[in-house]
N, C-alpha and C positions, 0 to 999 in steps of 0.2 A: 372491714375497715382496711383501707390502702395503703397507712404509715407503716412505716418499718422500723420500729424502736430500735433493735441492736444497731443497726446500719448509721440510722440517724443520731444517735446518741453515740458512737464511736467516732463519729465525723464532728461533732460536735467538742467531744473532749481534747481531739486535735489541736490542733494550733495552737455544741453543737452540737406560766409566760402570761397576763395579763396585757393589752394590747398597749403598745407605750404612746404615750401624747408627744404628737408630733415637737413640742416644744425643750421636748428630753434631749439633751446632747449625745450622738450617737459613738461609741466609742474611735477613738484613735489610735490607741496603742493596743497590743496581744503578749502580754508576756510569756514568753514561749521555758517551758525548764523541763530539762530531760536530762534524767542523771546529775551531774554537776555542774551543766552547764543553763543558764539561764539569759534567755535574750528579750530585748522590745524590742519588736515588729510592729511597725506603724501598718495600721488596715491596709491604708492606700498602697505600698508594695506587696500584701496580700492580692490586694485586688488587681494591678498591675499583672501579679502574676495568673491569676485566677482568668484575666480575662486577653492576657496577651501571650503568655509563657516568657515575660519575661522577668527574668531573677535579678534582683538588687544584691549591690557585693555585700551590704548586711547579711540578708537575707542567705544568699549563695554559702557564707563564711560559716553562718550559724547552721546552714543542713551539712553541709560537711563536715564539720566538727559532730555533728548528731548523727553522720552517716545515714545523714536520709536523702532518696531522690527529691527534685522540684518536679518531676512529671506526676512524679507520683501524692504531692501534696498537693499540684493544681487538680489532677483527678477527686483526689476529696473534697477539695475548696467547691468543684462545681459538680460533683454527682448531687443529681434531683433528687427528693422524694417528694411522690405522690401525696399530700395531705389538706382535705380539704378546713379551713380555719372554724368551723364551728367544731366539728369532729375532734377535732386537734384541740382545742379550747375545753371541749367537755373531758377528756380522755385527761389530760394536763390538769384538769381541776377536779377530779376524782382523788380518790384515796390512793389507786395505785400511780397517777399523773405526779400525787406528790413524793412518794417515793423514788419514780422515776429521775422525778427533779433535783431528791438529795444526794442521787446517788452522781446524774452527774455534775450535780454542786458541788462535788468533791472532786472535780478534775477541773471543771471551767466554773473561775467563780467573780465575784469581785474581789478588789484589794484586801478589805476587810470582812469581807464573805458574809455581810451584813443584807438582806434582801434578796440575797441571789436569788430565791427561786423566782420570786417577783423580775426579776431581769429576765432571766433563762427564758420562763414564759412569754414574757412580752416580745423578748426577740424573736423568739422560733414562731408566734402565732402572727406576728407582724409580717413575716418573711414568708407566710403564705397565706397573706392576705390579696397579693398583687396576681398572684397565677397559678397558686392551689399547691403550688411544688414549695420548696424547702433546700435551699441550698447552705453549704457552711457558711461560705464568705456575705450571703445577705446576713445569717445570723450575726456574723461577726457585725457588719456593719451597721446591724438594727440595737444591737448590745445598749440599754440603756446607760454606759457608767465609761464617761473619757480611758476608761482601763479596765481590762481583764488577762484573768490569770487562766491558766491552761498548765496542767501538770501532767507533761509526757510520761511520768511513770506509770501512772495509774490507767491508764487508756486500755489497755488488755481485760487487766480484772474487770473496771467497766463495763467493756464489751462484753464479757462472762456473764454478769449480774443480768443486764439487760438485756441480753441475750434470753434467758431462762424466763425475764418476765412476759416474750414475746407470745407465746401460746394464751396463757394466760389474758391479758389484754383484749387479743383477738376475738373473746370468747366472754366478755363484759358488756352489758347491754349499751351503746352511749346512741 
């Protein structure tokens, strides 16, 4: 199997599934909170930045206050991973797909954190459906729900958690 859970799911708690019907509204806003500080980031200067390098003085105001590079969030926003969408689909609808899910329902979720996992899926299985890859900002941008939360605290431990489930996975019949 070609997915790379820690990577993927670390990219995803950043700012990243049942397939969503095209008639779902795809998210607009990311609320971004790390530490004390909490911003809305509209996709579109994600995307902006993801596919130009270029930074909005929202955006620019809220990494440096966070003391985070823009090279270095466009690098996540657009590192690939290899995932083919049945693979991906079966893996995600397994036992351990849903643990994966809750785990990182806890850092990127909806408002009310009602459905998530059914978002989570649909986004990330949607976003490689077109080229077999997986990028953050298509996640973001396939997100079934006008808004999603992202809680930069927990992004580390995340990576921890799903980091240890990687073996594991790798080693599950799908």
């Amino acid at each position: 199997m070609n997915v790379r859970f820690p990577h993927l799911c670390f990219s995803l708690a950043f700012a990243s599934l049942l397939t969503v019907a095209p008639s779902l509204k795809a998210a607009e806003r990311v609320v971004l909170t790390y530490s004390v500080l909490q911003e809305s980031i509209s996709i579109e200067e994600l995307g902006e930045l993801s596919r130009t390098g270029k930074v909005s003085p929202s955006l620019k105001a809220y990494l440096k206050m966070a003391n985070k590079n823009p090279e270095e969030l466009r690098g996540w926003l657009n590192q690939p991973f290899q995932a083919d969408p049945v693979t991906l689909s079966r893996v995600l609808n397994s036992f351990a797909g849903e643990y994966v899910l809750n785990q990182v329902g806890q850092v990127i979720h909806t408002p009310s954190k009602r459905d998530n996992k059914e978002a989570l899926r649909g986004a990330i299985i949607t976003s490689a459906e077109k080229d077999n890859q997986v990028r953050l900002i298509e996640v973001l941008e396939n997100y079934p729900t006008p808004e999603l939360h992202v809680n930069g605290d927990r992004l580390m431990e995340l990576y921890q958690q799903v980091e240890g489930l990687t073996a594991l996975l790798g080693r599950l019949p799908f």
